[in-house]
DODO-701812 format. One record per residue (C-alpha): residue in three letters; z, y, x; chain. Coordinates in steps of 0.25 Angstrom, whole numbers, m for minus. Each point is the difference from the previous one (the first is absolute). Layout:
res / zz / yy / xx / chain
ala / Z / Y / X / A
...
This chain:
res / zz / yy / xx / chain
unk / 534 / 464 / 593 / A
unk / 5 / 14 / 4 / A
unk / 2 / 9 / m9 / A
unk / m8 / 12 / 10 / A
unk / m13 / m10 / m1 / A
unk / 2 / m4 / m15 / A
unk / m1 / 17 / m4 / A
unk / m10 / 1 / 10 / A
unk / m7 / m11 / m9 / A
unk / 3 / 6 / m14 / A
unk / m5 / 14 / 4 / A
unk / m12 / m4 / 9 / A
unk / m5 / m8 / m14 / A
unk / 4 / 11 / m10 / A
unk / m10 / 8 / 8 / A
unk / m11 / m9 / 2 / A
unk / 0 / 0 / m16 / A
unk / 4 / 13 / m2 / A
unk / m15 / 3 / 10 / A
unk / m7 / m12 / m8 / A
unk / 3 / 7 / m14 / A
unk / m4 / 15 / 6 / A
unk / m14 / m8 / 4 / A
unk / m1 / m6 / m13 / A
unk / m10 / 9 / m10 / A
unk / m1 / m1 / m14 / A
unk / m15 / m3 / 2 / A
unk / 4 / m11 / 5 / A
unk / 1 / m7 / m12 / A
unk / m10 / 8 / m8 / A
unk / m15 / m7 / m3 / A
unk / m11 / 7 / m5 / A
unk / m11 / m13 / m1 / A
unk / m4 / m9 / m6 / A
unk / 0 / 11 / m12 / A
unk / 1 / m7 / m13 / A
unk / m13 / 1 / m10 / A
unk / 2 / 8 / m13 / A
unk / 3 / m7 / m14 / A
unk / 1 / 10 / m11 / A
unk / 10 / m6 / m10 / A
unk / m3 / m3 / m15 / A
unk / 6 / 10 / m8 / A
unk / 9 / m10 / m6 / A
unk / 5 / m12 / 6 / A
unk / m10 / m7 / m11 / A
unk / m12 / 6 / 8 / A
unk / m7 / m6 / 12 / A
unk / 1 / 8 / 13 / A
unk / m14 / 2 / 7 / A
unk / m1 / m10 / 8 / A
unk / 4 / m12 / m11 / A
unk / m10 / m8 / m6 / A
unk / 1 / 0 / m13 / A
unk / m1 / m13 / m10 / A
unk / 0 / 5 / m12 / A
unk / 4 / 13 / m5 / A
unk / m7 / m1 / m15 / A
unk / m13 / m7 / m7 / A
unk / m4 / m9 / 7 / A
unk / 4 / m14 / 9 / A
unk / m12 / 2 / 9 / A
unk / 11 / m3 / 12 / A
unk / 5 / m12 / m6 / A
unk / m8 / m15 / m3 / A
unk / 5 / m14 / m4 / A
unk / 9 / m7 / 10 / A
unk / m5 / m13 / m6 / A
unk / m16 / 4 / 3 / A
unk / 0 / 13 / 8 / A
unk / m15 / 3 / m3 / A
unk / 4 / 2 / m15 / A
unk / 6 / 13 / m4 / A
unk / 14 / 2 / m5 / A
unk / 1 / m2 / m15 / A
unk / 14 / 6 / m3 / A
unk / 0 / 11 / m11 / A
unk / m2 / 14 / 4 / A
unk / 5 / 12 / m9 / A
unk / m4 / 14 / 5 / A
unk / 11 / 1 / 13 / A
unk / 7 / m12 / m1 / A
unk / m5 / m16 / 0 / A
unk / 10 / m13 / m7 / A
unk / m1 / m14 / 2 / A
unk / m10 / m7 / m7 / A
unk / 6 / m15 / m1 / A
unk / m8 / m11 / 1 / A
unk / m10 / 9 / 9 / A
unk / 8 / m5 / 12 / A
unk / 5 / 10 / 14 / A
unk / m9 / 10 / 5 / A
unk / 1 / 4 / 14 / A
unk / m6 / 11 / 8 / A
unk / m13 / m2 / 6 / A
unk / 5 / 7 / 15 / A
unk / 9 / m7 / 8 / A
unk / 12 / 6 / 8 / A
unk / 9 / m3 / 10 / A
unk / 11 / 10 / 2 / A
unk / 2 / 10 / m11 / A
unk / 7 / 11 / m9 / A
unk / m2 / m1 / m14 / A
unk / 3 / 6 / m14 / A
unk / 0 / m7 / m15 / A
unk / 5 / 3 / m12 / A
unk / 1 / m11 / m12 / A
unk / 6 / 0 / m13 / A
unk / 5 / m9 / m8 / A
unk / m3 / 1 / m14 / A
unk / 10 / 7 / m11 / A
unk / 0 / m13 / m10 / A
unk / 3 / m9 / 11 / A
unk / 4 / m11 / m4 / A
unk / 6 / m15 / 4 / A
unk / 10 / m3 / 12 / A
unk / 3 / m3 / 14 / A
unk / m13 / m3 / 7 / A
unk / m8 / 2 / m11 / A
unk / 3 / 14 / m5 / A
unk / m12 / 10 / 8 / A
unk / m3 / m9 / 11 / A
unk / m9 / 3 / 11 / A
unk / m1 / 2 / 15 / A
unk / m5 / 6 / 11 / A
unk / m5 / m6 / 12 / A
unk / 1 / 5 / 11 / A
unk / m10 / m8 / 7 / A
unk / m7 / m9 / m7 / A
unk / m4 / m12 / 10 / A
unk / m9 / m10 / m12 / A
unk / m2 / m1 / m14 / A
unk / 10 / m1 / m11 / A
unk / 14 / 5 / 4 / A
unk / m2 / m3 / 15 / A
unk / 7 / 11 / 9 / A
unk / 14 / 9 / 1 / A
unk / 3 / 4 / m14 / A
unk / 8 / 13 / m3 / A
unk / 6 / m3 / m14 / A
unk / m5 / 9 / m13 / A
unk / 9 / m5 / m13 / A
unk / 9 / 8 / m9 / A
unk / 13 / m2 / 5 / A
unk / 8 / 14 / m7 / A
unk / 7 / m8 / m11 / A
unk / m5 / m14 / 4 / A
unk / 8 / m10 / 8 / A
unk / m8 / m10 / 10 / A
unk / 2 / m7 / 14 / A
unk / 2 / 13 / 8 / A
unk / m10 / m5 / 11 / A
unk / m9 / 1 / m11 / A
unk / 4 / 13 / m6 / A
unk / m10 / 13 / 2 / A
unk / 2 / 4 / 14 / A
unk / 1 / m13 / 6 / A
unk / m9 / m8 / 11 / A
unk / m2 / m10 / m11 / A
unk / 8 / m13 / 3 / A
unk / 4 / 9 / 12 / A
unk / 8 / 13 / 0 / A
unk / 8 / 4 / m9 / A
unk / m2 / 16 / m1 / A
unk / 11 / 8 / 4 / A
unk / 2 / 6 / m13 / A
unk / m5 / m1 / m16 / A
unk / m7 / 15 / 1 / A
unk / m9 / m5 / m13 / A
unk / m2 / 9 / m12 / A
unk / m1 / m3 / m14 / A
unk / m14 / m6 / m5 / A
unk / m9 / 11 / m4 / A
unk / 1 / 7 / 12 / A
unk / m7 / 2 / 13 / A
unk / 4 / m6 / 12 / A
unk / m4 / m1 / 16 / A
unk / 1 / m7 / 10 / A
unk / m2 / 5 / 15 / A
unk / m1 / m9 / 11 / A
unk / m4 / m1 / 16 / A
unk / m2 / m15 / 3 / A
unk / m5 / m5 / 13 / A
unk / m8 / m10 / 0 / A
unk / 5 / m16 / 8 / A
unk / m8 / m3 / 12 / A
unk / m3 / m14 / 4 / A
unk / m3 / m6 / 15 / A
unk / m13 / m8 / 1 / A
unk / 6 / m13 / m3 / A
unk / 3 / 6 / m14 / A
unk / 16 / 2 / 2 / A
unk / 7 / 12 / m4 / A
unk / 0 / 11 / 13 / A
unk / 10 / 11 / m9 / A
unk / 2 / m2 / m13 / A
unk / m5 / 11 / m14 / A
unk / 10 / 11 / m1 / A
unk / 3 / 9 / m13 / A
unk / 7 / 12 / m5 / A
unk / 1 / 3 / m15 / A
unk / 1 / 13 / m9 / A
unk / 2 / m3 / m13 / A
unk / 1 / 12 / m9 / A
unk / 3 / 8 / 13 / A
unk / 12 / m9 / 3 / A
unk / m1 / m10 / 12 / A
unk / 1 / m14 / m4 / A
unk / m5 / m7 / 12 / A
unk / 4 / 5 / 14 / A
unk / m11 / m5 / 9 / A
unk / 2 / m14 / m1 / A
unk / m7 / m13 / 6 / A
unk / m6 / m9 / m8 / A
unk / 4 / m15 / 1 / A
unk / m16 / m2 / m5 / A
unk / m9 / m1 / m12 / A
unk / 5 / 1 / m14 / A
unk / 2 / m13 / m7 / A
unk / 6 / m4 / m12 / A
unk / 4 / m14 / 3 / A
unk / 5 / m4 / 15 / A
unk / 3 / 10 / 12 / A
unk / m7 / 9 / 2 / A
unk / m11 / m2 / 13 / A
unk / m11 / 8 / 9 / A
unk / m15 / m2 / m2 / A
unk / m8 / 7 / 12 / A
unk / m10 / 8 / m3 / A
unk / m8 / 11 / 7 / A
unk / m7 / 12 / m3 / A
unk / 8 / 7 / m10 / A
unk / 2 / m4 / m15 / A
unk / m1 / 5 / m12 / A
unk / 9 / 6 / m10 / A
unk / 1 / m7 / m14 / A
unk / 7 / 2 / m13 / A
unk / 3 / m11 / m9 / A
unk / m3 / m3 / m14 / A
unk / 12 / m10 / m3 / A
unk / 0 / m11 / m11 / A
unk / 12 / 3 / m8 / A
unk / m2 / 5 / m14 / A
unk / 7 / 14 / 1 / A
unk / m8 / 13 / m3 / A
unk / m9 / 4 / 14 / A
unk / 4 / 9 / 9 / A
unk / m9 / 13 / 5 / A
unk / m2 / 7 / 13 / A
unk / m5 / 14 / 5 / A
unk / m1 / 8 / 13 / A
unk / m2 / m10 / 10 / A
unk / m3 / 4 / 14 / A
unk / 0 / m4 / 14 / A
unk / 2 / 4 / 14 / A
unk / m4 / m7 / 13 / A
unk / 12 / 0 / 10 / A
């Protein structure tokens, strides 16, 4: 090519952009719908915002029944703000069902904790819970600050699952959270898995589950594997049968996403 055409190329493009960006306006790139709705914050990270449903912030489990007959109330042990584990009384679960969701718990395990591994404070949350018992994706509650256990069966895991990204746990006695966004799996009609559940973790404030995709339900023997079901589930909490000292749990609360 000539070098007279090859200029006239260079400097006839410069000035096509140089006209395109004067044409450009910041406006552009600036939106003013759709304007997002107002949620006042809680004043502490503790407290529901305005639009959470709350699941139990003191006194009573009127949220919560038995998973193993849902028209029977829950029958753990409520003491003023907090409720603990009353074993042998089986899981509760809540009476609402959800799909998509935000959501905040605190638990403790107790101070005179005692036993090991597995059976030192154990408990769980499930995140759906799709039938009675342990069925569903469990998000492991144990006592894992000086207690030594498979780590994909530590607190912070995907039971049988994930291992969390760190140990963020504190010492029995105290109060600990843990605050999720899980999206529900979706199933085609003929009951195979369309996308697959997906779940970030805060434990204690510190990520320990970086929105991952669950290979299925929880189980404790075997691989774990998908189970359709429709119209949301519920959340359940489990009363496990190792003999350690119960568990206790406080502000609990839920957002729809």
């Amino acid at each position: 090519m000539h070098k007279s055409y090859l200029l006239t190329g260079i400097l006839a493009g410069s000035f096509f952009m140089a006209n395109a960006q004067q044409a450009a306006k910041h406006e552009d790139t600036e939106f003013y719908e759709p304007i997002p709705k107002v949620v006042t914050p809680g004043k502490t990270n503790s407290e529901p915002p305005s639009d959470a449903i709350v699941l139990f912030s003191g006194n009573s489990l009127n949220q919560w029944v038995s998973t193993d007959d849902n028209t029977k109330p829950a029958q753990w042990t409520v003491t003023g703000d907090y409720f603990t584990v009353k074993k042998g009384a089986g899981n509760i679960e809540t009476k609402r069902k959800f799909n998509n969701y935000q959501l905040h718990l605190e638990w403790r395990i107790p101070a005179n904790i005692t036993g090991e591994g597995q059976a030192r404070g154990n408990s769980g949350l499930f995140l759906a819970s799709t039938g009675k018992g342990d069925d569903g994706y469990e998000l492991q509650i144990l006592d894992n600050y000086n207690n030594k256990t498979y780590v994909n069966g530590q607190a912070g895991s995907i039971y049988k699952q994930f291992i969390p990204l760190v140990n963020a746990n504190k010492k029995p006695g105290d109060w600990q959270s843990y605050d999720v966004i899980w999206q529900a799996p979706t199933f085609n009609t003929d009951e195979t898995v369309k996308t697959p559940a997906t779940v970030t973790v805060f434990f204690n404030g510190v990520l320990v589950q970086n929105h991952i995709s669950l290979k299925g339900e929880t189980l404790y023997v075997g691989q774990p594997k998908y189970k359709a079901y429709t119209g949301g589930a519920p959340i359940k909490l489990q009363a496990h049968g190792d003999k350690s000292e119960p568990d206790s749990f406080r502000n609990i609360w839920i957002r729809d996403l």
